[in-house]
TIVEX-244513 format. One record per residue (C-alpha): residue number from 1; residue in three letters; x, y, z negated. Coordinates in nm, 4 decimals. Layout:
REM residues N
<num=NUM residu=ALA c1=X c2=Y c3=Z>
...
This chain:
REM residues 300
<num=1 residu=UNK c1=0.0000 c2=0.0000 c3=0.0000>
<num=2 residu=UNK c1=0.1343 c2=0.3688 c3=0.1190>
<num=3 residu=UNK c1=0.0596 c2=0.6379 c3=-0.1108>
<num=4 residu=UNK c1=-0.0725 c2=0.9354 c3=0.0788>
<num=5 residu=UNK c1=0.0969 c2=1.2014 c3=-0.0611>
<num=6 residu=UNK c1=0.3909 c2=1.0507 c3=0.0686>
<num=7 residu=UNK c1=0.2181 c2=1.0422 c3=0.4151>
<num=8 residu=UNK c1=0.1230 c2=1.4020 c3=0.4131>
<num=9 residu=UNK c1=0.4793 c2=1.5262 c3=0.2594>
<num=10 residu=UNK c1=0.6547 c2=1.2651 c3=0.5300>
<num=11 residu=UNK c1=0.4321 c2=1.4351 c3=0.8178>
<num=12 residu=UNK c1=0.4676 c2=1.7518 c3=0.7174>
<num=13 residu=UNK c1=0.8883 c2=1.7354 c3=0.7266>
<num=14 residu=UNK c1=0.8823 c2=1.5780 c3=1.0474>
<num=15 residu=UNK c1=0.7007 c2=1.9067 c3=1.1823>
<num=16 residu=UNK c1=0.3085 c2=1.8416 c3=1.1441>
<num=17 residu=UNK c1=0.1161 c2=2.1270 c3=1.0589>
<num=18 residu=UNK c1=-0.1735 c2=1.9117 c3=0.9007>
<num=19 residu=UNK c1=-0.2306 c2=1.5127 c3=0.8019>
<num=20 residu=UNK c1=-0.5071 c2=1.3059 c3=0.6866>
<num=21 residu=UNK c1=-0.5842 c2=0.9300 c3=0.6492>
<num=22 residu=UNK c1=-0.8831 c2=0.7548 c3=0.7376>
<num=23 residu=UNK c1=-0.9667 c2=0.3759 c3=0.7140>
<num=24 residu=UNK c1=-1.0089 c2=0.1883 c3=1.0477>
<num=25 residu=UNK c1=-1.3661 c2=0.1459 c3=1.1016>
<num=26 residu=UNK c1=-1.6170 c2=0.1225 c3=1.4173>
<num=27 residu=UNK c1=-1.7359 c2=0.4654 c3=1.4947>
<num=28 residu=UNK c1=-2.1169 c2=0.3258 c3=1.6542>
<num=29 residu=UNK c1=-2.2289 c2=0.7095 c3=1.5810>
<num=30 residu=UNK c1=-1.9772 c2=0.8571 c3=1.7913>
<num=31 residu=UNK c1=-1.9680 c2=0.6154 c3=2.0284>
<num=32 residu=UNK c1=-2.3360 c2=0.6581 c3=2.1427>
<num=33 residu=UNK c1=-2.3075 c2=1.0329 c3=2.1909>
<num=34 residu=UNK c1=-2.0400 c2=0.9609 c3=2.3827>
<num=35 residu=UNK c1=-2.1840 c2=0.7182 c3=2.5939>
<num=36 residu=UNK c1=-2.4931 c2=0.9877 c3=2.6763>
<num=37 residu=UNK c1=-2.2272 c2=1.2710 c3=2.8071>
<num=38 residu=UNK c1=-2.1026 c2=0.9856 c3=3.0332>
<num=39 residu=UNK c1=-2.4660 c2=0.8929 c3=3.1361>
<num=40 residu=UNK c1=-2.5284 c2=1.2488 c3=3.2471>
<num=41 residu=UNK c1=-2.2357 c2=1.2632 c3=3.5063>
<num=42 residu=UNK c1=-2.0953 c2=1.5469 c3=3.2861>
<num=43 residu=UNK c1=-1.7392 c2=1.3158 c3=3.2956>
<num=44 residu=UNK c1=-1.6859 c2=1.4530 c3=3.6793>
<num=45 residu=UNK c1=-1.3588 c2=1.3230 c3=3.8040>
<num=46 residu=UNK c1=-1.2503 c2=1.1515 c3=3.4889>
<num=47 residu=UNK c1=-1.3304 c2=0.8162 c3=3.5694>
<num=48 residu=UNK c1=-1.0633 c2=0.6591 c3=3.3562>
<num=49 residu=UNK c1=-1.3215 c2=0.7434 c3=3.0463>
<num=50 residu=UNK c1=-1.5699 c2=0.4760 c3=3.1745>
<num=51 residu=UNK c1=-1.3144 c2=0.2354 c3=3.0697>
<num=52 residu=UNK c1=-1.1759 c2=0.0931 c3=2.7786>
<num=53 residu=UNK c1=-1.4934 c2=0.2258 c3=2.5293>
<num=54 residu=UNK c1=-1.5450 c2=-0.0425 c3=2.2696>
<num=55 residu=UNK c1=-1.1126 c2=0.0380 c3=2.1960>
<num=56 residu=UNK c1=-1.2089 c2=0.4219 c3=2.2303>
<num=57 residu=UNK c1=-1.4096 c2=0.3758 c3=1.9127>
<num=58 residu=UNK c1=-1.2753 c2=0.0776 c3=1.7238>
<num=59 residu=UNK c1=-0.8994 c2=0.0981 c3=1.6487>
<num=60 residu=UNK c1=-0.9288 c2=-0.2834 c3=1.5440>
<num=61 residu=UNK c1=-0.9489 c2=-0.3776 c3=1.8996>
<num=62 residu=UNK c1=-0.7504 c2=-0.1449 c3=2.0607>
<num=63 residu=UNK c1=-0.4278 c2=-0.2400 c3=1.7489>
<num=64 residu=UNK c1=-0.4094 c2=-0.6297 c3=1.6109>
<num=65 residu=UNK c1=-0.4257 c2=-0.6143 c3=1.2351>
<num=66 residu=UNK c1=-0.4985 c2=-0.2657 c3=1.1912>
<num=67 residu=UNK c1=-0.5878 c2=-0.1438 c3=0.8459>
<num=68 residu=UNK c1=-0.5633 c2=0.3250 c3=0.8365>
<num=69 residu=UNK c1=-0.4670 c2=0.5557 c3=1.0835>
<num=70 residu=UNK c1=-0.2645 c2=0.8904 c3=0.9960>
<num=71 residu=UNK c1=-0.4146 c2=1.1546 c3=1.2120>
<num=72 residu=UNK c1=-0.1419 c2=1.4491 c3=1.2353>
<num=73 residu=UNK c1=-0.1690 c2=1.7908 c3=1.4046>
<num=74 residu=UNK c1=0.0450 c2=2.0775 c3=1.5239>
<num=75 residu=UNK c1=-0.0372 c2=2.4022 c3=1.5703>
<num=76 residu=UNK c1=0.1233 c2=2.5552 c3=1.9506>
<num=77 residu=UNK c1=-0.0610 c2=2.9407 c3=1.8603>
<num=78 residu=UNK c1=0.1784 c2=3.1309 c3=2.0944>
<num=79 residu=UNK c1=0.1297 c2=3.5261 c3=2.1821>
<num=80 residu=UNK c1=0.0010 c2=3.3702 c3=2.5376>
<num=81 residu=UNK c1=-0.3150 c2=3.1791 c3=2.3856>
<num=82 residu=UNK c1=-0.4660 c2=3.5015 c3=2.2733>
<num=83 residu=UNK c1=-0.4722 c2=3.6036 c3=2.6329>
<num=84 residu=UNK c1=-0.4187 c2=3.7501 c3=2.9358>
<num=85 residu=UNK c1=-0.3933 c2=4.0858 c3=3.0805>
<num=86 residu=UNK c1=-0.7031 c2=4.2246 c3=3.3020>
<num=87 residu=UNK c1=-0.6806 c2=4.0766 c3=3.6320>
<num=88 residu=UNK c1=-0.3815 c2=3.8120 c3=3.5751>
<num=89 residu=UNK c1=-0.4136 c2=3.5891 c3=3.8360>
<num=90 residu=UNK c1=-0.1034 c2=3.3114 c3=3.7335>
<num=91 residu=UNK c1=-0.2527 c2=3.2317 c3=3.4260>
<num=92 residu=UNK c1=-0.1543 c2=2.8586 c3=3.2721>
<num=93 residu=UNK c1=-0.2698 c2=2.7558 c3=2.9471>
<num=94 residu=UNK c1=-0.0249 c2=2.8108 c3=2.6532>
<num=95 residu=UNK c1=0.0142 c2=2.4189 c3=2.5737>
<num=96 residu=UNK c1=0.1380 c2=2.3857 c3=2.9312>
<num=97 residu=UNK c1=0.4016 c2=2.6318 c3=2.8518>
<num=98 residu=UNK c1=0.6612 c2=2.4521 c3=2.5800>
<num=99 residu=UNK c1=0.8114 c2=2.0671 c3=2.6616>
<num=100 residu=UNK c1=0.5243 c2=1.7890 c3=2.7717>
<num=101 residu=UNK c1=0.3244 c2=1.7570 c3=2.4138>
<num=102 residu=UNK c1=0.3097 c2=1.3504 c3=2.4804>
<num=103 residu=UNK c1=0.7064 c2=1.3459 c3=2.4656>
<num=104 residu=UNK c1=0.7158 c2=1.5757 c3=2.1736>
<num=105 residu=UNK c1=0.4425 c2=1.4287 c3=1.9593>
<num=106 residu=UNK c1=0.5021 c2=1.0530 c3=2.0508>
<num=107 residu=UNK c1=0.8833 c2=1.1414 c3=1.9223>
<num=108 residu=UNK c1=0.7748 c2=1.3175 c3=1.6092>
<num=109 residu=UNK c1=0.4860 c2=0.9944 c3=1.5397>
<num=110 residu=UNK c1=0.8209 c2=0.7618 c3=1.5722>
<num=111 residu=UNK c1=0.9852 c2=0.9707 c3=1.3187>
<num=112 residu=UNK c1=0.7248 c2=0.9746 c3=1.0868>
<num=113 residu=UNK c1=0.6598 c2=0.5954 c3=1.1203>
<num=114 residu=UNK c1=1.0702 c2=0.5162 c3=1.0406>
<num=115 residu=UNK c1=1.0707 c2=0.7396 c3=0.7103>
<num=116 residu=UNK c1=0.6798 c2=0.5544 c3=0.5907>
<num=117 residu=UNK c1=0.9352 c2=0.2135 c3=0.6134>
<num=118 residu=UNK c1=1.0775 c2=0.3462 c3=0.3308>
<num=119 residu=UNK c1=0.7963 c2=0.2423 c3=0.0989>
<num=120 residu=UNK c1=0.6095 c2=-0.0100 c3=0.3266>
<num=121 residu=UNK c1=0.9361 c2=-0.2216 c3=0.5093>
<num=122 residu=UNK c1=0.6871 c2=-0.3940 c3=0.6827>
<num=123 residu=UNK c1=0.4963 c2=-0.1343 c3=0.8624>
<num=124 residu=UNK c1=0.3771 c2=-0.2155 c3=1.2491>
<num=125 residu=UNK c1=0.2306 c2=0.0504 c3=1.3870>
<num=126 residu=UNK c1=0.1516 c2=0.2303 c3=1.7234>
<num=127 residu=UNK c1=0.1696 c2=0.5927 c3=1.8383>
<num=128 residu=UNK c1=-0.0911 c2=0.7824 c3=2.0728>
<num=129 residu=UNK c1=-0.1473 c2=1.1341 c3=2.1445>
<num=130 residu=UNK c1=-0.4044 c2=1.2129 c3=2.4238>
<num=131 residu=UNK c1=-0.3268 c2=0.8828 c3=2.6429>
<num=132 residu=UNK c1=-0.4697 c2=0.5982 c3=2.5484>
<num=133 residu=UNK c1=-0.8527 c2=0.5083 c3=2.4486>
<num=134 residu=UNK c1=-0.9016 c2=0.6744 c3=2.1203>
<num=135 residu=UNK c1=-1.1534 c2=0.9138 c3=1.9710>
<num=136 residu=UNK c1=-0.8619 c2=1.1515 c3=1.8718>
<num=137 residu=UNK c1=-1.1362 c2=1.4867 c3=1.7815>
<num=138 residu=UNK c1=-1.3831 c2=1.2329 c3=1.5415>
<num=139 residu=UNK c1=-1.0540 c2=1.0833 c3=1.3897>
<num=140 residu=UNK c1=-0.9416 c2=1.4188 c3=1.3017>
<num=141 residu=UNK c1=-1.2755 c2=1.5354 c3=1.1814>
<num=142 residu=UNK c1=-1.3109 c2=1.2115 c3=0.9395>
<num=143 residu=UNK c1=-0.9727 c2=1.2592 c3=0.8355>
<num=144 residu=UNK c1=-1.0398 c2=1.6437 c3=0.7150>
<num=145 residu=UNK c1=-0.8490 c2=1.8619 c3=0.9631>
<num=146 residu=UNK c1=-1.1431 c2=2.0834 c3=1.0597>
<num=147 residu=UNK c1=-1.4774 c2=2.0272 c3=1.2662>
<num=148 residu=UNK c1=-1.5901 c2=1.9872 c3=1.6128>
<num=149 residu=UNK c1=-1.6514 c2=2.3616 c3=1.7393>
<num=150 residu=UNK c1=-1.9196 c2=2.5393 c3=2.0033>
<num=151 residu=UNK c1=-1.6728 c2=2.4660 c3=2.2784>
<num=152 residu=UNK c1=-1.5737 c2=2.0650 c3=2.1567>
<num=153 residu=UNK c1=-1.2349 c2=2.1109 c3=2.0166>
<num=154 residu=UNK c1=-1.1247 c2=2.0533 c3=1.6273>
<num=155 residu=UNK c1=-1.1420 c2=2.3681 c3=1.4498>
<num=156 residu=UNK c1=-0.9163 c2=2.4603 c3=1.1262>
<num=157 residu=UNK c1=-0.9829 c2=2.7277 c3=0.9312>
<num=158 residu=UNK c1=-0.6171 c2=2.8317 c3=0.9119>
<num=159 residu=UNK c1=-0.5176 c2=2.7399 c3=1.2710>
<num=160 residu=UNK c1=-0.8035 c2=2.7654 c3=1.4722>
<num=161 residu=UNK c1=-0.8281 c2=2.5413 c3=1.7735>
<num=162 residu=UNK c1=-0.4959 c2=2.5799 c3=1.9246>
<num=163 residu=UNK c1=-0.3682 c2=2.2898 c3=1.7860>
<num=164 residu=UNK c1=-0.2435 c2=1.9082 c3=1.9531>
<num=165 residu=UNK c1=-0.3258 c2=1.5785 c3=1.7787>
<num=166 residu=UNK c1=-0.1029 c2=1.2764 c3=1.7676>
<num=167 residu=UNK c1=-0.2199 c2=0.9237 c3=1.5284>
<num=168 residu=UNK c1=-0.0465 c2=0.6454 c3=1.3999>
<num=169 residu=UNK c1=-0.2436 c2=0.3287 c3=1.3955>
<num=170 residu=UNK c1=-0.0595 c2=0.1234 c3=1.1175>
<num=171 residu=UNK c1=-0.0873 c2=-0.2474 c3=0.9605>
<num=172 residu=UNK c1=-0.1128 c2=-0.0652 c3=0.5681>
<num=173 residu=UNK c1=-0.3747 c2=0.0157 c3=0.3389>
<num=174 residu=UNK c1=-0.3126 c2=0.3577 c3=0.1678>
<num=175 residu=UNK c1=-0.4135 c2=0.4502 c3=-0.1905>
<num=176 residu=UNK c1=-0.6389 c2=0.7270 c3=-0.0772>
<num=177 residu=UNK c1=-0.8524 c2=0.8241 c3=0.2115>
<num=178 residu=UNK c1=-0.9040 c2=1.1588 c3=0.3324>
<num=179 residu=UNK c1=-1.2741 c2=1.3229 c3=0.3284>
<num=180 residu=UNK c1=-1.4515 c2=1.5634 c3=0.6057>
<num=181 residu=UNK c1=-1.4455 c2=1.9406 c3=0.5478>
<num=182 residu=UNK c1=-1.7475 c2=2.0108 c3=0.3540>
<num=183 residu=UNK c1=-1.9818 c2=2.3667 c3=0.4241>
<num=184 residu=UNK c1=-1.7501 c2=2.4878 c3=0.7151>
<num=185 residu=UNK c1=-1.8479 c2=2.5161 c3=1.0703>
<num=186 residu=UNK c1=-1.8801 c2=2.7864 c3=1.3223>
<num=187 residu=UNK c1=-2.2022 c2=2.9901 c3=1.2201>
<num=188 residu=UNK c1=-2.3591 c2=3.1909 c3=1.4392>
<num=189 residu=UNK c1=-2.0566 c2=3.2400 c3=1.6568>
<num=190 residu=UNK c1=-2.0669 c2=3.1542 c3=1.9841>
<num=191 residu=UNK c1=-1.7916 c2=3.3436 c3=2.1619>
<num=192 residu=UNK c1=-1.6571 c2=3.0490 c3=2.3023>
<num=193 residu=UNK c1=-1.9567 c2=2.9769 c3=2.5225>
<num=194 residu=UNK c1=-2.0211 c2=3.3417 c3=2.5871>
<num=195 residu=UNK c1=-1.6853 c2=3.3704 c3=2.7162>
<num=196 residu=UNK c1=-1.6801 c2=3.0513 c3=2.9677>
<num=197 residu=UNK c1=-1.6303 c2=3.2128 c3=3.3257>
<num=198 residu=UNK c1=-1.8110 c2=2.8907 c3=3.4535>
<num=199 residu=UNK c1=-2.0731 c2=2.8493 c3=3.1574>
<num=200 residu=UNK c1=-1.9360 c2=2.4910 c3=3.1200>
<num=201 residu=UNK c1=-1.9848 c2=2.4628 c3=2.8009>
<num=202 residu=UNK c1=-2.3490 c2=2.3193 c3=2.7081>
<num=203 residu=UNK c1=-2.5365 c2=2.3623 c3=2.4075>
<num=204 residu=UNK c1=-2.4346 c2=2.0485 c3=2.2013>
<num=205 residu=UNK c1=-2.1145 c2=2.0909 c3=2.1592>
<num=206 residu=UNK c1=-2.0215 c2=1.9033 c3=2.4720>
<num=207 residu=UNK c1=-1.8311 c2=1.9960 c3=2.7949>
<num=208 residu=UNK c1=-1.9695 c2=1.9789 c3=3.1674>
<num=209 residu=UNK c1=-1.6510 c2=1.9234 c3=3.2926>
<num=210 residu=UNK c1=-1.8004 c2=1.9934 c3=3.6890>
<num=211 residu=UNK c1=-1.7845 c2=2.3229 c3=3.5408>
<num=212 residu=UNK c1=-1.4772 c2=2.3685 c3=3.3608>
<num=213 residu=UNK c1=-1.1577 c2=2.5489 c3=3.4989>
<num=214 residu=UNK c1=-0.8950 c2=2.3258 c3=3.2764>
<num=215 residu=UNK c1=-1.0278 c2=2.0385 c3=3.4544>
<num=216 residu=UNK c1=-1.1243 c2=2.1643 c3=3.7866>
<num=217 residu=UNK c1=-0.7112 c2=2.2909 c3=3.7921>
<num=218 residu=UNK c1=-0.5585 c2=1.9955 c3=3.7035>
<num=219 residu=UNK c1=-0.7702 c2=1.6331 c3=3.7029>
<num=220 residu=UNK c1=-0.8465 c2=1.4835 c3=4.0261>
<num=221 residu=UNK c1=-0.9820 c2=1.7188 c3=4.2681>
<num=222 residu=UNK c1=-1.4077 c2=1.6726 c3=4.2372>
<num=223 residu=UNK c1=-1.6491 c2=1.7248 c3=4.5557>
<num=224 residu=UNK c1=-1.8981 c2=1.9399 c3=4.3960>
<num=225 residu=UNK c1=-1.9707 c2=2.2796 c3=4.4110>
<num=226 residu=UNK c1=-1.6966 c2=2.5622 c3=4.3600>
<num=227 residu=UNK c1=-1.5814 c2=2.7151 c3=4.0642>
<num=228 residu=UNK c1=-1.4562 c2=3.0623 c3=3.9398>
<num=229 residu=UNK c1=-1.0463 c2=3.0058 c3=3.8991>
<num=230 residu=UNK c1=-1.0741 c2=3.3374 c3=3.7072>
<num=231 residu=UNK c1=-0.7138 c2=3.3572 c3=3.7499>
<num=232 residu=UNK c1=-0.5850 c2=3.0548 c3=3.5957>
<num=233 residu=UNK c1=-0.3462 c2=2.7933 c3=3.8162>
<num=234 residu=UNK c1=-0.3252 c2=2.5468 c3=3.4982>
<num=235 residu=UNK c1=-0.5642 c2=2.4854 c3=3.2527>
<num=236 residu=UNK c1=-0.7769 c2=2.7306 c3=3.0435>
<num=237 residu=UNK c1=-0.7650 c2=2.9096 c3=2.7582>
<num=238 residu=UNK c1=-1.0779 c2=3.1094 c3=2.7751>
<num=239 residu=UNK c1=-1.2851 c2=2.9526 c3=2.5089>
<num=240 residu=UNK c1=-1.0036 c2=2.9537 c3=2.2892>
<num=241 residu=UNK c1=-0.8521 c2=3.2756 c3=2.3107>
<num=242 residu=UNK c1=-1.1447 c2=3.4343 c3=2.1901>
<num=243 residu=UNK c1=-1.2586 c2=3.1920 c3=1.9270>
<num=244 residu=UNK c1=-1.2050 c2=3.4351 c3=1.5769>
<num=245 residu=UNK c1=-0.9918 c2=3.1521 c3=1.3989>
<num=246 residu=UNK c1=-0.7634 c2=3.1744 c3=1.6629>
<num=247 residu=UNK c1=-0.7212 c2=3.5522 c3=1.6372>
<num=248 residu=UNK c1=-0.6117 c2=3.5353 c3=1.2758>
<num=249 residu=UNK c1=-0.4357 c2=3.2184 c3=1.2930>
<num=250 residu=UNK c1=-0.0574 c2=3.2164 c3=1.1911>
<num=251 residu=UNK c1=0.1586 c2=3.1509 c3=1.5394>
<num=252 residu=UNK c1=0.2852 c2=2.7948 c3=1.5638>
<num=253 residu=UNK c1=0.6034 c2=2.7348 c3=1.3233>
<num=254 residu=UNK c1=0.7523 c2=2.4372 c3=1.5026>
<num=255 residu=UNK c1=1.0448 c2=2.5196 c3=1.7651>
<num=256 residu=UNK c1=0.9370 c2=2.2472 c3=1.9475>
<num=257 residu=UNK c1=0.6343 c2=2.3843 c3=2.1184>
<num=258 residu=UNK c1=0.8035 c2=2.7647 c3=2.2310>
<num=259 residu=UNK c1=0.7068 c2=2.8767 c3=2.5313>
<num=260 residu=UNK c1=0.9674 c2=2.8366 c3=2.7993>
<num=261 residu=UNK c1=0.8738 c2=3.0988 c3=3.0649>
<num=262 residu=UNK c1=0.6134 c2=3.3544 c3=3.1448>
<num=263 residu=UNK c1=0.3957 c2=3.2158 c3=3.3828>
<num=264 residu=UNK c1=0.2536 c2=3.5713 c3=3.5058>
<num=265 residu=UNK c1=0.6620 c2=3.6653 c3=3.6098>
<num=266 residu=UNK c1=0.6436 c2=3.4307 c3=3.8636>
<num=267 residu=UNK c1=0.6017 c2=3.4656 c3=4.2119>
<num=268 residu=UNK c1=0.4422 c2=3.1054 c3=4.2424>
<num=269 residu=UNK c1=0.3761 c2=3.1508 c3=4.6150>
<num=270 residu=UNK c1=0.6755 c2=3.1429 c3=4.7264>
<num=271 residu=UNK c1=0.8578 c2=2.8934 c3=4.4296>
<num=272 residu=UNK c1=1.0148 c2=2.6193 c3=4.5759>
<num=273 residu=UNK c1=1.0030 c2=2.2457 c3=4.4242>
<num=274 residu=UNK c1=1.3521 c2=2.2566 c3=4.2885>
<num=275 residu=UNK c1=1.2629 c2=2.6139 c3=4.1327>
<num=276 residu=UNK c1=0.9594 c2=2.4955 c3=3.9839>
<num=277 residu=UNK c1=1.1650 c2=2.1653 c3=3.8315>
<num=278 residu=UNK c1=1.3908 c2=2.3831 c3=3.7052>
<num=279 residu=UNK c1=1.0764 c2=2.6347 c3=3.5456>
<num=280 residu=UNK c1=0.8705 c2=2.3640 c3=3.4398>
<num=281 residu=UNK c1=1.0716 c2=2.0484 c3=3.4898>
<num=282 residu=UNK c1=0.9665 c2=1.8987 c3=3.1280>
<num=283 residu=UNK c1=0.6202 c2=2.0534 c3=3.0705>
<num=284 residu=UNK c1=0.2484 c2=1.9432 c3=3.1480>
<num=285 residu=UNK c1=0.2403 c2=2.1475 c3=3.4933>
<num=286 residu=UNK c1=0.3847 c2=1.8570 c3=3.6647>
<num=287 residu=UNK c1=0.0717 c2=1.6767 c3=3.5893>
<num=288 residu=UNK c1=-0.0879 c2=1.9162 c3=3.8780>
<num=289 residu=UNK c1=0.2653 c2=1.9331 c3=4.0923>
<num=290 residu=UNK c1=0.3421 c2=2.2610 c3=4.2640>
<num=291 residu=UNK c1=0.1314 c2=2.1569 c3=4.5593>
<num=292 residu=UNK c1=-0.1737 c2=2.1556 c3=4.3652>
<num=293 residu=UNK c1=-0.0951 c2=2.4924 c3=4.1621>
<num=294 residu=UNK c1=-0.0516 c2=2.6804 c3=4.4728>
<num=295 residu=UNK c1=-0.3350 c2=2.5259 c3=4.5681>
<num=296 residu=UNK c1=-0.5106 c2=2.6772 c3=4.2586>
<num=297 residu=UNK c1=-0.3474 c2=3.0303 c3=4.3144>
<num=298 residu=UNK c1=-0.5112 c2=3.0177 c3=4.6305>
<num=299 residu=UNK c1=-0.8373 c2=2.9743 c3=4.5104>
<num=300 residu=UNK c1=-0.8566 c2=3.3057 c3=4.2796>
């Protein structure tokens, strides 16, 4: 058995801004919404979320013998997610910016994994950020590191939305589970959805991704109807950047997720592939290639 303070002090050397632990369990609530936003199309072009769902929501099945899961988070609040100037038409949102989170955060799981051998020897576990079939925003709500906001994302009090999540599915029991937020939420805000150039955001908390820029930029190209760019070439950042936790939210303390360049100094039109490696070489934008961003530049 892993004592959780241990965890959380463990998680929070390695980098993490916040930790919790929650038992593995099947998540049959979660799992049915779920299965309704697939039901209504509102998936688009992200087919790969059809598969895999019993896993998404049972960490038994997707990890042999699992018993908690750590659910850690790190805040990337940069000067760029509060926003653009008027009329910026290179905009890329400010995760995209720093080194490819899945590197980072898979690295900084393994970390924290080797120093929780100190006190369990015998610890299996697996690592996932954002990649694999699991229900990363319920996992993080269970395990008390904010609640599910207007426009979907995990919302902190202290960090707003602008943070990544990474878990580690282990083989141990710990001595104390982590409990939702209790009488928190979003109130009668709802500058995230007023804000949405695309109005993609629906009113249950959900996402029509037909209609959202982050996905219409960088997931497989979708046949429907044309969308408003509003200037942005990678992702979006326009629910967020608005969103009054993220306004007085502390900017991110971990080196590890600095921005490397300034996407609006760059004359993307005429970059070259061996100038854009050299820009953006480690970060998410590769995801989209420089094909497909020019592509997107074109489309303001």
């Amino acid at each position: 058995m892993i004592p959780k303070k241990f965890i959380t002090n463990a998680a929070l050397t390695v980098g993490f801004d916040l930790v919790g632990v929650v038992p593995v369990e099947p998540l049959e609530r979660e799992r049915n919404r779920f299965e309704e936003w697939l039901l209504a199309g509102n998936h688009s072009s992200l087919s790969y979320l059809e598969r895999n769902r019993e896993k998404r929501f049972d960490a038994s099945l997707l990890v042999e013998g699992s018993r908690s899961i750590v659910v850690c988070a790190v805040s990337y609040l940069s000067p760029f997610s509060r926003g653009y100037s008027e009329g910026a038409s290179a905009k890329v949102a400010s995760y995209a910016l720093a080194r490819d989170y899945h590197l980072t955060i898979k690295e900084m799981l393994a970390e924290l994994a080797e120093r929780l051998k100190v006190v369990a020897p015998d610890l299996k576990y697996r690592a996932f950020t954002d990649s694999a079939p699991v229900a990363e925003k319920t996992l993080a709500v269970r395990a008390g590191l904010g609640w599910i906001g207007r426009q979907s994302l995990v919302v902190n009090p202290k960090f707003g939305t602008m943070m990544l999540l990474g878990e580690l599915v282990i083989n141990e029991v710990v001595d104390e589970y982590s409990e939702p937020m209790r009488d928190v939420g979003c109130g009668s805000c709802r500058a995230c959805v007023d804000n949405c150039p695309n109005s993609a955001i629906l009113d249950n908390r959900l996402i029509d991704t037909r209609r959202c820029i982050s996905c219409r930029t960088i997931e497989r190209e979708w046949e429907g109807e044309a969308v408003d760019f509003d200037g942005w070439i990678f992702g979006c950042d326009a629910c967020q950047s608005v969103c009054p936790f993220n306004r007085h939210a502390p900017l991110h303390r971990n080196p590890k997720f600095d921005p490397k360049f300034d996407p609006t100094a760059i004359d993307w039109a005429s970059l070259s592939e061996e100038e854009f490696s050299k820009i953006a070489g480690d970060t998410p934008l590769t995801r989209a290639g420089l094909e497909r961003i020019k592509g997107n530049l074109r489309r303001q």
